[in-house]
Every structure is written in structure tokens, then in C-alpha cells.
DSSP file (Angstrom, degrees, kcal/mol; ACC not computed):
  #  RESIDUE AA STRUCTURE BP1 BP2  ACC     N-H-->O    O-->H-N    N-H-->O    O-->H-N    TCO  KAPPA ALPHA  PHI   PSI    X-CA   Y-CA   Z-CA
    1    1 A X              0   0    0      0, 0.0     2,-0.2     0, 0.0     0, 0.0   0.000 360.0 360.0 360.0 158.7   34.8  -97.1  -16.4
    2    2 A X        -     0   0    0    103,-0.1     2,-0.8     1,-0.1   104,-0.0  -0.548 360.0-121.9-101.6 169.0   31.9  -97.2  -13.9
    3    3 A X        -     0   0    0     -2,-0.2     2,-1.0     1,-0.0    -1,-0.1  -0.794  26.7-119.0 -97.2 124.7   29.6  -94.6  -13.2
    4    4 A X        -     0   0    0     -2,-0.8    98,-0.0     1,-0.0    94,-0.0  -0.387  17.2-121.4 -61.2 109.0   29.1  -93.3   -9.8
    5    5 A X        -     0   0    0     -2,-1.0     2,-0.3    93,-0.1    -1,-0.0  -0.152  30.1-141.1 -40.5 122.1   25.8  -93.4   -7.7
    6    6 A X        -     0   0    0      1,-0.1    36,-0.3    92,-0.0    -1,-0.1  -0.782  12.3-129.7-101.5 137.6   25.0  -89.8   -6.9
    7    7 A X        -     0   0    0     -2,-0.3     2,-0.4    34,-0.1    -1,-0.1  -0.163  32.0-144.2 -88.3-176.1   23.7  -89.5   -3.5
    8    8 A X        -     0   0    0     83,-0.2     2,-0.3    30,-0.1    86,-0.1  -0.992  14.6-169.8-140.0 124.9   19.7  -87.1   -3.4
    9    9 A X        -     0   0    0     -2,-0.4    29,-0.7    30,-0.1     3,-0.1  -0.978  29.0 -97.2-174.3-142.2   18.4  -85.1   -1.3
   10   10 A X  B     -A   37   0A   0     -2,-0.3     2,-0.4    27,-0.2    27,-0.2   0.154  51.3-109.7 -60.3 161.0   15.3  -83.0   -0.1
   11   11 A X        -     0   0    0     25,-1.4     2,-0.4    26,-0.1     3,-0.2  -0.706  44.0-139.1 -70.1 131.2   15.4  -79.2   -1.4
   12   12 A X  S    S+     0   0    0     -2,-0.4    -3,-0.0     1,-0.3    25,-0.0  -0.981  89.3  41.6-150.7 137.9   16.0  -77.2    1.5
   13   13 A X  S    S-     0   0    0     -2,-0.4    -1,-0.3     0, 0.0     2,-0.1   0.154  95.9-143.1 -91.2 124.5   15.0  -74.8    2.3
   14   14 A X        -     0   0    0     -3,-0.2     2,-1.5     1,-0.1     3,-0.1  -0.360  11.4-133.5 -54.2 113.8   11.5  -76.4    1.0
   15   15 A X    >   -     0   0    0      1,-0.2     3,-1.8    -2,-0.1    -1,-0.1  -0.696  29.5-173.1 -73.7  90.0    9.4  -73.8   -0.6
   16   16 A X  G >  S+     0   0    0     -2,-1.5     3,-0.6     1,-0.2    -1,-0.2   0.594  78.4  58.6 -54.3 -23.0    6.2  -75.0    1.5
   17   17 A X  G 3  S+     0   0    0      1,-0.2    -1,-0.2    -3,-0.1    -2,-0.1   0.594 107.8  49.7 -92.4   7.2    3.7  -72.8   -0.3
   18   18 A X  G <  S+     0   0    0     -3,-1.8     2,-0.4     2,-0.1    -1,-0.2   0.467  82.0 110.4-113.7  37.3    4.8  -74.6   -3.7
   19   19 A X  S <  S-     0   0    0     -3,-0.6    16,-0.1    -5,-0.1     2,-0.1  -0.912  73.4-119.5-103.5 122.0    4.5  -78.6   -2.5
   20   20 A X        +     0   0    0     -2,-0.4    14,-1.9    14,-0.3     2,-0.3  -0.229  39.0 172.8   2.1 109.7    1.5  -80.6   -4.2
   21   21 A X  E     +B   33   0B   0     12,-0.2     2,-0.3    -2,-0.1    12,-0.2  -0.855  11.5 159.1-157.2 126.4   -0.7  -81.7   -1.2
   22   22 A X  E     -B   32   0B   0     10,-0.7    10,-1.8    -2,-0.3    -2,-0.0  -0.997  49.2 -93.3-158.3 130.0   -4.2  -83.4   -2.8
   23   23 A X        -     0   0    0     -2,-0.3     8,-0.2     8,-0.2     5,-0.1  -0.406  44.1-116.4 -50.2 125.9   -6.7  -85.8   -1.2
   24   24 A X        -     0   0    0      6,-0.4     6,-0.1     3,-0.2     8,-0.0  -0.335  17.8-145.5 -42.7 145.0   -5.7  -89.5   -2.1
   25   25 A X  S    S+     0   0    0      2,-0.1     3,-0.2     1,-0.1    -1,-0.2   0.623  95.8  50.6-110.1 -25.1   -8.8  -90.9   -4.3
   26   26 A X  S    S+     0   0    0      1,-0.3     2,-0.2     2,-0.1     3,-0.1   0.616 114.5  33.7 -94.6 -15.0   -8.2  -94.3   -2.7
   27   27 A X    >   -     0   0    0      1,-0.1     3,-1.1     3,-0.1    -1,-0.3  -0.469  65.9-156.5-165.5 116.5   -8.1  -93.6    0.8
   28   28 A X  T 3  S+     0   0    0      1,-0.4    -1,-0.1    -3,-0.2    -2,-0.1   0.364  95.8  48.6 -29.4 -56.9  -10.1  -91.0    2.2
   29   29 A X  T 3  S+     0   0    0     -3,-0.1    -1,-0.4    -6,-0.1    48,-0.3   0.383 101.1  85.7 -82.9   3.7   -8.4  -90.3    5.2
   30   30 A X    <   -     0   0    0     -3,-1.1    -6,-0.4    46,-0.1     2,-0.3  -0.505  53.5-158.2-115.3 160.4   -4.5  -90.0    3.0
   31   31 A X  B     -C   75   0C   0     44,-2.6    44,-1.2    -8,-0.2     2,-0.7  -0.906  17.1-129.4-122.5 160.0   -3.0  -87.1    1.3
   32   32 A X  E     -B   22   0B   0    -10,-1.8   -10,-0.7    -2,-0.3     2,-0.5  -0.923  24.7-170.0-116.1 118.4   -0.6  -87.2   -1.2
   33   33 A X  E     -B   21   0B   0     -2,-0.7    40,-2.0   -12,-0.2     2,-0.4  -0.769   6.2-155.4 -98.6 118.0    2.5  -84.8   -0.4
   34   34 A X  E     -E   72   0D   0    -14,-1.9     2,-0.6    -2,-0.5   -14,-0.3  -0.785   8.3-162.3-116.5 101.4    5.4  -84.0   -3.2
   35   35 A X  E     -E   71   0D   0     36,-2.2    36,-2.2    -2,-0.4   -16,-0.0  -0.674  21.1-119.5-101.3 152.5    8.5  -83.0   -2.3
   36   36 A X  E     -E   70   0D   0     -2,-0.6   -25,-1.4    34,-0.2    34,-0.3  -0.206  30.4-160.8 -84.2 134.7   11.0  -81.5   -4.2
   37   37 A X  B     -A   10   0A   0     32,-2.0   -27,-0.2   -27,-0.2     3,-0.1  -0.749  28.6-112.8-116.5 168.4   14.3  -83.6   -4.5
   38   38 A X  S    S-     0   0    0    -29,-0.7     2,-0.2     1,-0.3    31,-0.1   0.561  90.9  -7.1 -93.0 -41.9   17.2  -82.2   -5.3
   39   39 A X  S    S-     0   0    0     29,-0.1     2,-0.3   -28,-0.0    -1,-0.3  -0.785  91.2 -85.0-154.9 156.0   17.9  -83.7   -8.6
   40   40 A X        -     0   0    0     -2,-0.2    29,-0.2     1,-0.1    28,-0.1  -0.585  58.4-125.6 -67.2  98.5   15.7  -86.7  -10.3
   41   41 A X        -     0   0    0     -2,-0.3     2,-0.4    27,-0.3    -1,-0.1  -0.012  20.2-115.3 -87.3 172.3   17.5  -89.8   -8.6
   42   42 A X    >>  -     0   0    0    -36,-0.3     3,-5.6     1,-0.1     4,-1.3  -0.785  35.9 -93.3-119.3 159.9   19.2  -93.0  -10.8
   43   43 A X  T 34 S+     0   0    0     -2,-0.4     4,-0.2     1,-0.4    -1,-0.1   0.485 127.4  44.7 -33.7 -35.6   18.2  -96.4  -10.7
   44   44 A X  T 3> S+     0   0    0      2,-0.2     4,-1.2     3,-0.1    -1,-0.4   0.541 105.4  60.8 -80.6   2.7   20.5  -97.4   -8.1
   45   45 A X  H <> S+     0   0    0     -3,-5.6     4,-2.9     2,-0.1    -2,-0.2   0.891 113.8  40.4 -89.5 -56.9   19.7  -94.3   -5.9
   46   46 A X  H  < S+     0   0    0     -4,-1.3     4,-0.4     2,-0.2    -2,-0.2   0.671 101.8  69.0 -84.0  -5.6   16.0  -95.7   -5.9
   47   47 A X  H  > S+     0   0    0     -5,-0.4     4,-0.5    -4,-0.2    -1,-0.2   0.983 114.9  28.4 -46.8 -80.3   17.0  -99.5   -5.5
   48   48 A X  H  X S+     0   0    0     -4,-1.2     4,-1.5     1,-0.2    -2,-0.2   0.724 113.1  64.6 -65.7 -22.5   18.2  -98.6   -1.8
   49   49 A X  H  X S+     0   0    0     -4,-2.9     4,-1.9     2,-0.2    -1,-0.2   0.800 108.6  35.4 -62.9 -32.5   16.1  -96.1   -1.4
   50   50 A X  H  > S+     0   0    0     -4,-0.4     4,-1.1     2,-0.2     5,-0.2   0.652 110.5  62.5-102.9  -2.3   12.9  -98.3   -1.5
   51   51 A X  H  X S+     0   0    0     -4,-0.5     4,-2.0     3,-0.1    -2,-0.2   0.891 111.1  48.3 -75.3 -50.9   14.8 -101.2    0.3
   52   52 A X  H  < S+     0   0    0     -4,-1.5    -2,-0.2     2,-0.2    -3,-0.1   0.856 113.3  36.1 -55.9 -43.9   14.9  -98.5    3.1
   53   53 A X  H >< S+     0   0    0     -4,-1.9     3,-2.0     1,-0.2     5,-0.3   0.970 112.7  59.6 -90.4 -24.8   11.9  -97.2    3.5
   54   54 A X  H 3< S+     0   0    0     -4,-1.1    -2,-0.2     1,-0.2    -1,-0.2   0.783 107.2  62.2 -21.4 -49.4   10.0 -101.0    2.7
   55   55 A X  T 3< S+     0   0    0     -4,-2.0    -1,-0.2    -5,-0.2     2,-0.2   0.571  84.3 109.5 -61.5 -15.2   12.2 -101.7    5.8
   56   56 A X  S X  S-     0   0    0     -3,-2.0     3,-1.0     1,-0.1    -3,-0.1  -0.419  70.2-136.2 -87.3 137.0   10.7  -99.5    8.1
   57   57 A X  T 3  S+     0   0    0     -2,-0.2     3,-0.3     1,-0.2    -1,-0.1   0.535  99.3  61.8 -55.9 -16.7    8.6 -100.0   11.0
   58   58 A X  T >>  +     0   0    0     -5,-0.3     3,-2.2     1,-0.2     4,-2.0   0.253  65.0 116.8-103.1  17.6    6.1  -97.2   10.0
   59   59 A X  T <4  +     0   0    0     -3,-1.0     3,-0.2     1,-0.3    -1,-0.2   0.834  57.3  67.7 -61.1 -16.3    5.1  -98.8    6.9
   60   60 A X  T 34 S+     0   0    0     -3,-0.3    -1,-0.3     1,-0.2     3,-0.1   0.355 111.2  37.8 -88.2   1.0    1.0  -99.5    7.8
   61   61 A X  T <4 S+     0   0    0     -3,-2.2    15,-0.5     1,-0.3     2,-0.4   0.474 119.2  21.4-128.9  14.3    0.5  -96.0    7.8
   62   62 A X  B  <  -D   75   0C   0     -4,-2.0    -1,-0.3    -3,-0.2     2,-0.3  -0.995  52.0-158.0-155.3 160.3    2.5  -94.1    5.1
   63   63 A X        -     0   0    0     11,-3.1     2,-0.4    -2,-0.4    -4,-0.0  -0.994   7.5-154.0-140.5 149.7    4.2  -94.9    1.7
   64   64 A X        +     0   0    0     -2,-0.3     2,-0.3     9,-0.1     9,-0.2  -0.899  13.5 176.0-131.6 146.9    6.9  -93.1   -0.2
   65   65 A X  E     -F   72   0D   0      7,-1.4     7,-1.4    -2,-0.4     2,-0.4  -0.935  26.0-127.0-150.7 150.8    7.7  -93.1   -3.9
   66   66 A X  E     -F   71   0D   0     -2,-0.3     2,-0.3     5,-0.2     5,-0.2  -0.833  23.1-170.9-112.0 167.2   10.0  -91.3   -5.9
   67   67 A X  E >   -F   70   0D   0      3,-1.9     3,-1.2    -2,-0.4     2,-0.5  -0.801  58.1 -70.8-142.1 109.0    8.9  -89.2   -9.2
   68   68 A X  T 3  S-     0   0    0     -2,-0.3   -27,-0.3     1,-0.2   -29,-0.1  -0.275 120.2  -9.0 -17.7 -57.2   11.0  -88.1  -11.1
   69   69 A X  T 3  S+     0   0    0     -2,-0.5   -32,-2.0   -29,-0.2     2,-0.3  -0.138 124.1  66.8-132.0  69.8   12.5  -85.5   -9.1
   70   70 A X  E <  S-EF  36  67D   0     -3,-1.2    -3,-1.9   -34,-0.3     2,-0.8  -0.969  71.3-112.8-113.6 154.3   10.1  -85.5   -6.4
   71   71 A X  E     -EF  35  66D   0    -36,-2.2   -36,-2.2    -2,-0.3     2,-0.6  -0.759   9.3-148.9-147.0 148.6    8.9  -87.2   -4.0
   72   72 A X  E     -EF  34  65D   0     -7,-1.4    -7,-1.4    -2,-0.8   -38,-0.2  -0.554  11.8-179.5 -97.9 113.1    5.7  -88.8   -3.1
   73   73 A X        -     0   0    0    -40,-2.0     2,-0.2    -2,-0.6    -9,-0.1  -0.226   4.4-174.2 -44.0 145.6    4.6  -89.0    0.4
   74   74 A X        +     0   0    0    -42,-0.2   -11,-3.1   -13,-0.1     2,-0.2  -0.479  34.5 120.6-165.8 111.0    1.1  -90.8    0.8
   75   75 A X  B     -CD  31  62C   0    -44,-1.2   -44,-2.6   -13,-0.2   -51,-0.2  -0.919  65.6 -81.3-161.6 150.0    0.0  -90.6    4.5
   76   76 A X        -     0   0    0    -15,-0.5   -45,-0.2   -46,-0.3   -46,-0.1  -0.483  46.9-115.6 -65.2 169.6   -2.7  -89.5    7.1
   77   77 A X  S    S+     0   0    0    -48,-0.3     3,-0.3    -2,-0.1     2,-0.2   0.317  86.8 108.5-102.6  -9.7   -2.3  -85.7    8.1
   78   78 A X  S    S+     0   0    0      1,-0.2    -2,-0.1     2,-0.1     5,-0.0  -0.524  81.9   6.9 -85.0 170.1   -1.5  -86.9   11.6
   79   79 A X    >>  +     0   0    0     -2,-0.2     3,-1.7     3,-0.1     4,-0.6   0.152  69.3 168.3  61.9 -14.6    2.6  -86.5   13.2
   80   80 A X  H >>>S+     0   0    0      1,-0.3     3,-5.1    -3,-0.3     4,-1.7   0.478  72.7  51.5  33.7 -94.5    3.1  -84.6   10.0
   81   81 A X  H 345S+     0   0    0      1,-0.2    -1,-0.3     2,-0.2     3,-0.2   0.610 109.0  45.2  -4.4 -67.6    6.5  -83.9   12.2
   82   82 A X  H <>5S+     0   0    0     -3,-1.7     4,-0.6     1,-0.2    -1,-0.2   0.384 113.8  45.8 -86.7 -34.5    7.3  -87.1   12.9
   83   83 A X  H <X5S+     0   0    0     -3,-5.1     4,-1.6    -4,-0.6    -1,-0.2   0.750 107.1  57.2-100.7 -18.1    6.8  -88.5    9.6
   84   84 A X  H  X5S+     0   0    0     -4,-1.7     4,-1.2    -5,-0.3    -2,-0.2   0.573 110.9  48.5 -99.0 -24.1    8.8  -85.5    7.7
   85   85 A X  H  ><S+     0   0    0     -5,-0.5     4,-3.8     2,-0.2    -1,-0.2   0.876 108.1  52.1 -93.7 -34.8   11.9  -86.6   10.1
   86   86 A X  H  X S+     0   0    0     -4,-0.6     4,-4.3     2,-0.2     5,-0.2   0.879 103.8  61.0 -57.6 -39.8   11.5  -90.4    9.3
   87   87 A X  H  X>S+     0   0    0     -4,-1.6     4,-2.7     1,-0.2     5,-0.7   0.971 109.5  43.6 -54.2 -71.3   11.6  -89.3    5.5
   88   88 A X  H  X5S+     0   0    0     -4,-1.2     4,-0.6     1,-0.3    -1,-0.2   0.687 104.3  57.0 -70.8 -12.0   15.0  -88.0    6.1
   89   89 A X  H  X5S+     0   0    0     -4,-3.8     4,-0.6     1,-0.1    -1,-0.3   0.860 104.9  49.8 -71.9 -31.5   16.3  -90.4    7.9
   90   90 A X  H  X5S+     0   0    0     -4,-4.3     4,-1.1    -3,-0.3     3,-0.4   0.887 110.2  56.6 -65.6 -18.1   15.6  -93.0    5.2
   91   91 A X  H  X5S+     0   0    0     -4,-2.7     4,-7.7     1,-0.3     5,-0.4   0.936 110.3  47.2 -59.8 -32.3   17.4  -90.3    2.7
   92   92 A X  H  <<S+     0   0    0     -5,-0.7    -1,-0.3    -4,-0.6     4,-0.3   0.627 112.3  45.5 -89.7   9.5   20.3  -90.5    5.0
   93   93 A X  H  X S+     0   0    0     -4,-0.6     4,-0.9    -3,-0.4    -1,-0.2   0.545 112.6  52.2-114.5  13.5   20.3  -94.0    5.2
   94   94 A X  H  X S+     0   0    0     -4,-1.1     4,-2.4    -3,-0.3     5,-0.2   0.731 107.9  50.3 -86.9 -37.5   20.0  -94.3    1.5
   95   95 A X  H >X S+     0   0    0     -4,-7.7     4,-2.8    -5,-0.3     3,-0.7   0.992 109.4  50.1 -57.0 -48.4   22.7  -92.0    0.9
   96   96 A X  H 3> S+     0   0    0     -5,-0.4     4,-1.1     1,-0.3    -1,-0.2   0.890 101.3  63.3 -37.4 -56.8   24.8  -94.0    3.1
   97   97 A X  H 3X S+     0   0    0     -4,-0.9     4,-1.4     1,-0.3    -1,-0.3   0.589 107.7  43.2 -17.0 -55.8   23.5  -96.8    1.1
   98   98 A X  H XX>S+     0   0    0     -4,-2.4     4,-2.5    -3,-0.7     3,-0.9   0.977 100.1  67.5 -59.7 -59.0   25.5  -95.0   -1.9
   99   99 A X  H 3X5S+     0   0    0     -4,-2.8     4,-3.2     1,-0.3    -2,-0.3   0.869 105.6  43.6 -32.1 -64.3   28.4  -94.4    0.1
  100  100 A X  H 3X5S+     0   0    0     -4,-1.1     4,-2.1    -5,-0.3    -1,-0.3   0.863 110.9  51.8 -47.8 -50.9   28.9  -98.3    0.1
  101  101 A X  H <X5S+     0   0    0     -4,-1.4     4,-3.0    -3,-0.9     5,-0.2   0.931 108.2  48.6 -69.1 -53.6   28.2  -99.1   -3.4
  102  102 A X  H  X5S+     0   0    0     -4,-2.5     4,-0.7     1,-0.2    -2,-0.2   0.982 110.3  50.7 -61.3 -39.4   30.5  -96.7   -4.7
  103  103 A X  H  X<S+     0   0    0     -4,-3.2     4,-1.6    -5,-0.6     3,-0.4   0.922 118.7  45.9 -66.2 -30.0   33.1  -98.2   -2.1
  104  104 A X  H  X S+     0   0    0     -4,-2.1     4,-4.0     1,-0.2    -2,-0.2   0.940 114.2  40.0 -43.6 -55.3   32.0 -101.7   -3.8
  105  105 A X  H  X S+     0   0    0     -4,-3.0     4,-0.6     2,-0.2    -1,-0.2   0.367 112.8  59.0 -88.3   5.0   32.0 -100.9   -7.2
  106  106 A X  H  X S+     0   0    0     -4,-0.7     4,-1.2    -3,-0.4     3,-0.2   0.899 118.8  37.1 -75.9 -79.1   35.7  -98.7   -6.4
  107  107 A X  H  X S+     0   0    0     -4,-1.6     4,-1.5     1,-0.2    -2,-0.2   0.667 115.7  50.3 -50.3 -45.5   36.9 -102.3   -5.1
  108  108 A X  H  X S+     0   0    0     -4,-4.0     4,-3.7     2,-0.2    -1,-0.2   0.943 111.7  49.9 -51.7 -56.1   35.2 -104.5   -7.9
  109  109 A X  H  < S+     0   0    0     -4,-0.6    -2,-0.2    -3,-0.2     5,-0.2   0.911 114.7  44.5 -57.3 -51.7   36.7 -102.2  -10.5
  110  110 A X  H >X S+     0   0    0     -4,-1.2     4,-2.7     2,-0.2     3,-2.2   0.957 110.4  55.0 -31.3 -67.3   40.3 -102.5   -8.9
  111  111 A X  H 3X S+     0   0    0     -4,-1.5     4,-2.4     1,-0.4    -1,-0.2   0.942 111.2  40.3 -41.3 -60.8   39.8 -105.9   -8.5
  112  112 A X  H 3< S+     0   0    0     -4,-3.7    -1,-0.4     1,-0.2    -2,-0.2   0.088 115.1  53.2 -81.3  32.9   39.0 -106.5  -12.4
  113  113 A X  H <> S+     0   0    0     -3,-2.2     4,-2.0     3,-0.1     3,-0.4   0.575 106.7  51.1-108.8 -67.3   41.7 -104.0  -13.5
  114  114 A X  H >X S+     0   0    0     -4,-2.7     4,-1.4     1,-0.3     3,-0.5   0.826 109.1  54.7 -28.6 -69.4   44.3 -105.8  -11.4
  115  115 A X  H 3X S+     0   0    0     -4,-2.4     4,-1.3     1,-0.3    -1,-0.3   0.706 105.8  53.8 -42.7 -57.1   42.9 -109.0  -13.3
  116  116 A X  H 3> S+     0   0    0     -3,-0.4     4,-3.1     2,-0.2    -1,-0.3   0.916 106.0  48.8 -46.7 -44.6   43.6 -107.5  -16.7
  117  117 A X  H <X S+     0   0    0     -4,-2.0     4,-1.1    -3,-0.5    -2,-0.2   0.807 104.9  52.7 -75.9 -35.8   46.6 -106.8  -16.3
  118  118 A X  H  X S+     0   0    0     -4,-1.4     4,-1.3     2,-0.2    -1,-0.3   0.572 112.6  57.1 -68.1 -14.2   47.9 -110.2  -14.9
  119  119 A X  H  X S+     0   0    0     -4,-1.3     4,-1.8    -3,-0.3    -2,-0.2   0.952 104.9  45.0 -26.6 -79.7   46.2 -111.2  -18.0
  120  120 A X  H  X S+     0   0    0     -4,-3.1     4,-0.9     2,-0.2    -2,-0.2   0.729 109.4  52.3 -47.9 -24.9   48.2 -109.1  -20.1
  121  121 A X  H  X S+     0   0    0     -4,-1.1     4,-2.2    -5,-0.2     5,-0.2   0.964 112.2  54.3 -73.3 -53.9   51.7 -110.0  -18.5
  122  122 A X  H >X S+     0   0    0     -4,-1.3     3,-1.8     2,-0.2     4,-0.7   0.849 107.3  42.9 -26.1 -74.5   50.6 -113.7  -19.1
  123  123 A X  H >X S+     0   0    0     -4,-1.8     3,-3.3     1,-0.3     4,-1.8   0.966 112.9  59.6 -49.6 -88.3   49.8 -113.4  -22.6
  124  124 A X  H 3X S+     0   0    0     -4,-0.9     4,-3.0     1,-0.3    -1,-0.3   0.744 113.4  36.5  -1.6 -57.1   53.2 -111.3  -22.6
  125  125 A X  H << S+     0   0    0     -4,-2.2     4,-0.4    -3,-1.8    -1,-0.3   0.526 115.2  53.3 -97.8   3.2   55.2 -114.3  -21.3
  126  126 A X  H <X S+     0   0    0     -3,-3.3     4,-3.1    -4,-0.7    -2,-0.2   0.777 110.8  44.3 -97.3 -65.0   53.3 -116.5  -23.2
  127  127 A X  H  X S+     0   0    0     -4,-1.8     4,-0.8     1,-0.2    -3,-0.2   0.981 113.6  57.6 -50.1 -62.8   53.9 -114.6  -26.8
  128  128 A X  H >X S+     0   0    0     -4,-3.0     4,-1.9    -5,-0.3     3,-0.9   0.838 104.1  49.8 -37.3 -38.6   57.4 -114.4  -25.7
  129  129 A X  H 3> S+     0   0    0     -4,-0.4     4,-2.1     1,-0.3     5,-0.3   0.991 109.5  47.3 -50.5 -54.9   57.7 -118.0  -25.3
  130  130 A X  H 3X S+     0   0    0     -4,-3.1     4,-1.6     1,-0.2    -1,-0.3   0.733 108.3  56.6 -63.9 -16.2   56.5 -118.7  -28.3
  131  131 A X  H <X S+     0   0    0     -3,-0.9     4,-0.8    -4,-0.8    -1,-0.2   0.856 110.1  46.9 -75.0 -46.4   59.0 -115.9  -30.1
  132  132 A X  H  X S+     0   0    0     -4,-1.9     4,-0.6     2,-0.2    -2,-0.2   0.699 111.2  49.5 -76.5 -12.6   62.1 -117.5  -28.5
  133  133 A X  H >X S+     0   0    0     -4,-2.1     4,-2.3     1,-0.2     3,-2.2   0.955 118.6  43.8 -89.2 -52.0   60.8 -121.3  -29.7
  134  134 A X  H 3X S+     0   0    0     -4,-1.6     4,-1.0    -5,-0.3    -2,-0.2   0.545 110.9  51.5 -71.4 -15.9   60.3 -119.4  -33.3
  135  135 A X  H 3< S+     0   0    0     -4,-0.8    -1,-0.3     2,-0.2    -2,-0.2   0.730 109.7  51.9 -97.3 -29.5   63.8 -117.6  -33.0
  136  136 A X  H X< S+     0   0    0     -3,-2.2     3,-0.6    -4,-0.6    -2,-0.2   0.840 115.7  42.7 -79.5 -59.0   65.3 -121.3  -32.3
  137  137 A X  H 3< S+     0   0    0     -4,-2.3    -2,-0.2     1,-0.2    -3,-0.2   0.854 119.6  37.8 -53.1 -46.6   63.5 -122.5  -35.4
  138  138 A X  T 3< S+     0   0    0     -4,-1.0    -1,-0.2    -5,-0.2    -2,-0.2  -0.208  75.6 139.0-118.7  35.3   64.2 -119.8  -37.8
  139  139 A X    <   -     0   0    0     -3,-0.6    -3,-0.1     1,-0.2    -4,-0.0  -0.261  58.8 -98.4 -67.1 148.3   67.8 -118.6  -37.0
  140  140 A X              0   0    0      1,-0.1    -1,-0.2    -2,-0.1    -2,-0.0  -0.436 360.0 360.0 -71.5 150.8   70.2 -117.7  -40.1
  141  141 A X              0   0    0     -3,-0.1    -1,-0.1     0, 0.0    -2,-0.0   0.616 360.0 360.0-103.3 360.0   72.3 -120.2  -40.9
């Protein structure tokens, strides 16, 4: 049986006075912001999740990373706003992003279930054959 992709996201209401915010040592002008996710996301959660934000138009000035169940922000201090609404749209188009995979892997699973089972009928009519040639053979006399 498959496992299901569990969709993430931010804590809200964000306790603001307990978020990690600490000068980046590699460029001057960045900070690094953690925010609290909801639960620690799984391997496909952060697949699409980094296809999403990599995709994004704002990438030259900020970069996002998950940790374990945070997540890392690494940005200038300006649009703060701006950039905090962009975050959550990539959640919500990573969640979508689940939404799909689980309808894949729903459909995949079907698929190969289906597939067993016309196996199994084969094999069924197949053993039967072979019972009635053997029944032919080995009848009382």
C-alpha cells in the first residue's frame, strides 16, 4: 500500500517574538529567518516544494530551505511583506503539488491492482487448463 504525501504548512498564528532572525555570515546585507512549519515535511513534500520556489521569478534576491520543521528564509530586510506572501504562495502551490501526486499514485496503485488481478484470473484459467488435461489423463478406469 502506498503512503500518502502529507501536505505542510506555516504555523499560524506565527509566534513572531520566537522566529530565529540572525545576520547571514556570507552576505552582509541578508538575514536568515526560520519559520515554524507545521510538521517536519517528507521527501516528496520538499521535492515540489523546491521545484516551486527554484521556479520563481524572485529568486536573485531570496532563497528558501526547509529544516526540519522549519523553514529557512535567507533574504534582504527589504518587502519583508511581499516576500512573506510569496512564501505562501509557493506552500500553496506545493500543496497543490501533493494534491496531484496523491491523485497519481491513487491511479498508479489502481492501475497495478487491476493488473494483479488479471494476472491472477490468468493463472486461474491457465491451472485450470492444465487440471482438466490431467483429469483426461488420470481418470479411473
Amino acid at each position: 500500500m502506498r503512503e500518502i504525501a502529507k501536505k505542510i504548512n506555516l504555523v499560524e498564528p506565527v509566534d513572531v517574538e520566537n522566529i530565529v532572525i540572525k545576520r547571514d555570515h556570507y552576505f552582509p546585507n541578508a538575514y536568515i529567518i526560520d519559520l515554524p512549519l507545521n510538521s517536519a515535511p517528507d521527501h516528496v513534500w520538499q521535492h515540489i516544494f523546491e521545484q516551486e520556489w527554484k521556479s520563481s521569478e524572485h529568486l536573485w534576491d531570496r532563497k528558501l530551505f526547509t529544516v526540519g520543521d522549519k523553514l529557512r528564509l535567507i533574504t534582504t530586510a527589504d518587502e519583508i511583506e511581499e516576500k512573506i506572501g510569496w512564501i505562501r504562495q509557493v506552500i500553496e502551490r506545493t500543496n497543490e503539488g501533493i494534491d496531484e501526486y496523491n491523485r497519481e499514485a491513487e491511479t498508479r496503485e489502481a492501475g497495478i491492482e487491476e493488473q494483479v488481478k488479471k494476472q491472477a484470473l490468468e493463472e486461474e484459467a491457465k491451472s485450470e487448463k492444465i487440471r482438466e488435461l490431467l483429469r483426461k489423463q488420470f481418470r479411473p478406469i
